[in-house]
C-alpha positions as CSV (number, residue, x, y, z in Angstrom):
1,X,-96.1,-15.4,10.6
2,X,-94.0,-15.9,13.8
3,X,-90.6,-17.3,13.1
4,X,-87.3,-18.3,15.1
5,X,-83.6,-17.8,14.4
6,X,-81.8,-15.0,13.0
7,X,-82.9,-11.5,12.5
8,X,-82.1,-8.7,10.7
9,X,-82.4,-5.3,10.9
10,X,-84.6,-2.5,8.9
11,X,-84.9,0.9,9.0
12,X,-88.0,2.6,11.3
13,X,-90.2,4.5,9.6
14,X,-91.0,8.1,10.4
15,X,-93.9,8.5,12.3
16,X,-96.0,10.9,9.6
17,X,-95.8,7.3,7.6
18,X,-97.5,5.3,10.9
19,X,-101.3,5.6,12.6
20,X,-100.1,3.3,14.6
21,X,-101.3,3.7,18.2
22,X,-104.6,5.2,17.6
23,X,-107.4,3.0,18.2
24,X,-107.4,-0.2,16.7
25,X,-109.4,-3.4,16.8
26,X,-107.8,-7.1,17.4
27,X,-109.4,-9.2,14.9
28,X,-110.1,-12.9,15.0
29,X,-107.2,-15.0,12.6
30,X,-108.5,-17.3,10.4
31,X,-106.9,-21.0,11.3
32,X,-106.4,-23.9,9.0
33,X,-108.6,-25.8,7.7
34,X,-110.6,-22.5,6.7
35,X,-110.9,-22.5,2.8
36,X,-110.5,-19.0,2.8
37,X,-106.6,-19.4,3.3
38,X,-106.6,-21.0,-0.1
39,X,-108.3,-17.7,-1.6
40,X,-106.1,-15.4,-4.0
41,X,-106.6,-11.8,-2.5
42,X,-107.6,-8.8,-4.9
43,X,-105.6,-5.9,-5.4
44,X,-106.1,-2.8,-3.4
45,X,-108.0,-0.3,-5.5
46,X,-106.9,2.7,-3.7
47,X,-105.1,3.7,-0.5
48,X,-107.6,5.4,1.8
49,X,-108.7,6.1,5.7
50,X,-110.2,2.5,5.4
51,X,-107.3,0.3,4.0
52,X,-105.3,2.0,6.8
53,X,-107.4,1.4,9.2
54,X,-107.4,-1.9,7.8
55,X,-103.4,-1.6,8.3
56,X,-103.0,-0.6,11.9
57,X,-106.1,-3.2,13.1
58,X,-103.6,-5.7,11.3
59,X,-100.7,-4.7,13.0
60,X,-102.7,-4.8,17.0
61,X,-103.5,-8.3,15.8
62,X,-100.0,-9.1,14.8
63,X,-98.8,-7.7,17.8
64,X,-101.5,-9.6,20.2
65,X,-101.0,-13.0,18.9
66,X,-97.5,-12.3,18.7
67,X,-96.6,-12.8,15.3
68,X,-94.4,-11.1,12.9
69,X,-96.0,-10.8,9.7
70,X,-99.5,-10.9,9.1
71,X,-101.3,-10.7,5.6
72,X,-105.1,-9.5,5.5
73,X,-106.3,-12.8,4.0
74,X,-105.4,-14.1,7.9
75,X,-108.5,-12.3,9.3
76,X,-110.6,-12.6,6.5
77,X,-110.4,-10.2,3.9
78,X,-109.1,-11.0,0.6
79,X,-107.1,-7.9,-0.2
80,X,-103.7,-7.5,-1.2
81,X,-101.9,-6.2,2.0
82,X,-99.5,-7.3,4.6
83,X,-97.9,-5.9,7.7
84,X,-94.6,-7.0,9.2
85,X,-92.5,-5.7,12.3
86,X,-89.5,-8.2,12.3
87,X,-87.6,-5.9,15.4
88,X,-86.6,-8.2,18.1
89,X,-88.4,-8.3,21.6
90,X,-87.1,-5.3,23.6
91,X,-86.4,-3.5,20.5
92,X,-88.6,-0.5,19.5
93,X,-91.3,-1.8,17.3
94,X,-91.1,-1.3,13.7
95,X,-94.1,-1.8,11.5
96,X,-94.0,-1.9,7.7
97,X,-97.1,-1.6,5.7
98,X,-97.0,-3.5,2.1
99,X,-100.1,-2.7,0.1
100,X,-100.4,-4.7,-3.4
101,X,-96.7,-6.3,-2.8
102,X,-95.0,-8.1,-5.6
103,X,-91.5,-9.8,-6.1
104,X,-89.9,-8.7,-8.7
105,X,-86.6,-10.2,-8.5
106,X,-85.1,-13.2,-6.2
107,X,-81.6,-14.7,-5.8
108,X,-80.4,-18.0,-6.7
109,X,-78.6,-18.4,-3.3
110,X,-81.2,-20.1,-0.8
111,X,-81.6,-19.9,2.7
112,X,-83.6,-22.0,5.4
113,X,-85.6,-20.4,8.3
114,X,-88.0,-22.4,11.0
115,X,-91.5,-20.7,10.2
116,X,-94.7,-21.1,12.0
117,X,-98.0,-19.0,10.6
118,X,-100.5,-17.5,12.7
119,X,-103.2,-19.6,11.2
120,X,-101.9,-23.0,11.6
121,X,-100.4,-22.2,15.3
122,X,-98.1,-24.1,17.1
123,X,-96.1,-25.9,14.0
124,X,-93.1,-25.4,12.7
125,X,-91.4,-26.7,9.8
126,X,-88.2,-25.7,7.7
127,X,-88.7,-23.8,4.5
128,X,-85.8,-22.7,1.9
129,X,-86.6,-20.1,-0.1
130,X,-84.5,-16.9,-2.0
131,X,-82.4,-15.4,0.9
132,X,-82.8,-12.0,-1.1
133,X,-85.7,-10.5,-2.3
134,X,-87.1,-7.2,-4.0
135,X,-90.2,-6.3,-3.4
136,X,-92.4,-3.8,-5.4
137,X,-95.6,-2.2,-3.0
138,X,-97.4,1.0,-2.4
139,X,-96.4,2.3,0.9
140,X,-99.2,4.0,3.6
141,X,-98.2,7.2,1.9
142,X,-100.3,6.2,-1.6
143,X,-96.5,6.0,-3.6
144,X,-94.9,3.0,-5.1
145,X,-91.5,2.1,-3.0
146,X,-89.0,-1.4,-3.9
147,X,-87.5,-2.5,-1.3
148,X,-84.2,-5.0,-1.1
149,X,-84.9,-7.7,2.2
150,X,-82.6,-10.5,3.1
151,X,-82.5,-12.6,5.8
152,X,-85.7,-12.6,8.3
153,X,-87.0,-9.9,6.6
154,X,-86.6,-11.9,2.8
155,X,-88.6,-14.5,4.7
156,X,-91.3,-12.9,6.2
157,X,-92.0,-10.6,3.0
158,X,-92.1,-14.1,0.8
159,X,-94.3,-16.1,3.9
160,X,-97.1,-13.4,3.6
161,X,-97.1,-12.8,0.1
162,X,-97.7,-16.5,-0.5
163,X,-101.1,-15.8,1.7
164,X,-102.3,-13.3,-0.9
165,X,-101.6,-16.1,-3.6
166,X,-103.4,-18.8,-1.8
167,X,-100.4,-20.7,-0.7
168,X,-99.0,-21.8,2.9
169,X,-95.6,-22.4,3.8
170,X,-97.1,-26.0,4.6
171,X,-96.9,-26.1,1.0
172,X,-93.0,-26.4,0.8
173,X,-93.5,-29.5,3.1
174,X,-93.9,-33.2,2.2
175,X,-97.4,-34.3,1.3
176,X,-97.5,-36.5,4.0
177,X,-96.4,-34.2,6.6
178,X,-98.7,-31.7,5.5
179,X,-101.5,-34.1,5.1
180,X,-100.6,-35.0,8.9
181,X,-101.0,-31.5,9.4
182,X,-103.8,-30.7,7.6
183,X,-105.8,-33.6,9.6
184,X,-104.8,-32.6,12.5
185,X,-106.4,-28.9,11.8
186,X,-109.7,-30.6,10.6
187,X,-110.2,-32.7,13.4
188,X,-109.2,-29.8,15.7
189,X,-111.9,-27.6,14.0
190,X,-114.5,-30.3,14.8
191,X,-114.4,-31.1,18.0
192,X,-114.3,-27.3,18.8
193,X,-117.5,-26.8,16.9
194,X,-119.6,-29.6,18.8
């Protein structure tokens, strides 16, 4: 996901909980039309060397796109696992990891961000959605955490988690604006394979 506006702030983990910075691999994002983006991602059986792996190649492509969210779905593999850093440029980075996430509980009060996705890039559209959100996942460590987002952070969590479920925030759209989108994808996806 890469997304404008306001921001909030979240703690930084320690970094016995991060691999971050050993070698990683950018992958190549999956971009709309692909039906794979419609695909609802299995559950992670266990957390081991490979699904973090899997985690920190995640987070170098999130980071080289630039994007702020990024679920695995996005480059391919239908698991249920998403990475987020929502800290602000020139602010230290600060990667979550959010294996098998599920909300659990979301407010009545609403709030509207601009989101873009890193697999239909380059378009923008308003979504409202819960500004507050608790999210049950397993953390890198292997134990189950909840964790309370508003703001950006309510956002982001909700953007990705609707990857693992098939959806796209060109969902919450009008049909005829995402048609338009949707068309514009297809033809886009032609021309580049002739």
């Amino acid at each position: 996901m890469n997304i404008g506006r306001q921001y909030s702030a979240i703690p930084v983990p320690s970094e016995k909980e991060l691999r971050y910075g050993e070698i990683m691999t950018i992958k190549p994002l999956i971009i709309l039309p692909d039906p794979i983006l419609r695909q609802v991602s299995k559950p992670v059986e266990q957390v081991d060397s490979d699904i973090l792996k899997l985690a920190d190649d995640m987070l170098e492509t999130m980071y080289d796109a630039p994007g702020i969210g990024l679920a695995a779905i996005q480059i391919g593999i239908p698991r249920r696992l998403l990475v987020v850093d929502i800290a602000r440029e020139g602010e230290e980075k600060a990667p979550q990891v959010f294996i098998n996430p599920e909300i659990v509980k979301s407010s009545d009060e609403r709030s509207v961000y601009e989101e873009g996705c890193l697999s239909i890039p380059e378009y923008y559209a308003e979504v409202e959605r819960p500004a507050v959100v608790t999210v049950k996942h397993i953390g890198r460590d292997g134990k189950e955490h909840l964790v309370e987002a508003d703001g950006l952070l309510a956002t982001c969590l909700q953007h990705e988690i609707d990857h693992l479920n098939g959806v796209l925030f060109i969902d919450y759209i009008s049909r005829l604006k995402r048609e338009m989108v949707i068309k514009k994808f297809t033809k886009a996806a032609k021309t580049k394979a002739v």
